[in-house]
N, C-alpha and C positions, 0 to 999 in steps of 0.2 A: 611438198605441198604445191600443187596446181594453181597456177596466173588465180582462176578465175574463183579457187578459194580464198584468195590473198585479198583479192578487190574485192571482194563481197567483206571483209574484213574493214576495209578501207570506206565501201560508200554507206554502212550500217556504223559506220565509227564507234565498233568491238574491238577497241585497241588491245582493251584486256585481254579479248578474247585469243587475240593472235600472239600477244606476249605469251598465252597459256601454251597456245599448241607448240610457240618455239621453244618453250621452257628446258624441253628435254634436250635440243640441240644445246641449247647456252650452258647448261647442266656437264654437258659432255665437252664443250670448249675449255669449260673453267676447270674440269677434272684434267685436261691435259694441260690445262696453266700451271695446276700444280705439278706435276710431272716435273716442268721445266728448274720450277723453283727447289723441288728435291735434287735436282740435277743429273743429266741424263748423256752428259757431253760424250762419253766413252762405248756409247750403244748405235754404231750407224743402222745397224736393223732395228732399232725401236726407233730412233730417226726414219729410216723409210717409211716403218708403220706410219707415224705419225704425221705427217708430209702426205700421203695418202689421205686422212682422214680429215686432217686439217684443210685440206683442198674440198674436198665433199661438203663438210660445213661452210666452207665458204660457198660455194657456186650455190648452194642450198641455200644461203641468207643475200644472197646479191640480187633476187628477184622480188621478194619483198622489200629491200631498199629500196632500186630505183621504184617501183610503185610508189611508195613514202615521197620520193624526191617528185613525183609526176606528179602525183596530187597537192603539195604545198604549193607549186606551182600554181596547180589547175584550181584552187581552191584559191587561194591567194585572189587570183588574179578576176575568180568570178564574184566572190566578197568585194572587191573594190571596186569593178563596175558594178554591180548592184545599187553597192554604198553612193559610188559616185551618180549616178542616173537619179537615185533614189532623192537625192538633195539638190539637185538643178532640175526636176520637177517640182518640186517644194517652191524655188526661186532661194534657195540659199546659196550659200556662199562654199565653194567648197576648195577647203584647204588639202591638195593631195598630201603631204605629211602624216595629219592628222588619220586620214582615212590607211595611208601606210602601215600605221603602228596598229589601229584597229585589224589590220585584213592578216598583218602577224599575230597578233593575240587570237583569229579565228584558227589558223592553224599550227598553233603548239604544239598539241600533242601528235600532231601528225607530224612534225619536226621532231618533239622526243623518242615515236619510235626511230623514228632516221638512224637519230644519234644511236638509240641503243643498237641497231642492227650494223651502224658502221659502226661499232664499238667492238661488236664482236669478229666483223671480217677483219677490221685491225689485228685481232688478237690473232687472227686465224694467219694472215699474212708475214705477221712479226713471227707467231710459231714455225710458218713454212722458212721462212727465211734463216731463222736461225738453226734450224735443222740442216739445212741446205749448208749453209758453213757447217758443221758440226763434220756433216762428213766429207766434204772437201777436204776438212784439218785432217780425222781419221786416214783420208784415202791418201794427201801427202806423206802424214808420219809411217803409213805402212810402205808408202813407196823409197824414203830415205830407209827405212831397216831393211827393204828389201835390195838395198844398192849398198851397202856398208857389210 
């Protein structure tokens, strides 16, 4: 998926929309979650596969996060001066706190995607990593029986 498909996701706020098209990436992270939970320790060529793929999903969801993280930012931060101009034109009184809590409740779900897309490059991370030992171990234990 292309930057400027991703922000067109972003400034039309079709969160659904972009949960849909990542559906089949998340689909494909969570089919190699189970993999791990079957257990896979004894296969360093299904570890290489997977360490391959698991890398591709990730660099694949690391573009639509930070977008996510840009715009809570950029969102955030245009909510609260709005908010805040908005109410010392008035002549009120303005409690930054209070306007804090509102300029995060403006962007939630642009934080839940966050969450969901680091939730998945976690998964993608912890897979690469524990593959990564897996054949480390393999490549030790084949290196003691090849010296014994």
């Amino acid at each position: 998926m292309r930057i400027q498909e991703i922000e067109n996701y972003f400034t039309t706020n079709d969160f659904d929309g972009l949960i849909n098209d990542l559906q089949d990436t998340f689909d494909k992270i969570d089919g190699l979650e189970n993999m791990f939970i079957s257990n896979i320790s004894d296969d360093g060529a299904l570890c290489r596969e997977i360490i391959s793929q698991l890398t591709g999903y990730c660099m694949y969801l690391i573009s639509p996060a930070k977008l996510a993280e840009a715009y809570i930012k950029n969102e955030e931060c245009i909510f609260y001066n709005k908010t805040r101009i908005a109410i010392l034109n008035k002549g009120g009184k303005f409690v930054s706190a209070a306007v804090d809590k509102e300029a995060s409740e403006h962007v939630k779900d642009f934080r839940r995607i966050r969450n969901i897309l680091d939730a998945y490059i976690d998964k993608c991370r912890t897979g690469i990593s524990t593959c990564q030992s897996i054949i480390k171990s393999l490549t030790e234990e084949q290196k003691m029986i090849g010296h014994n």
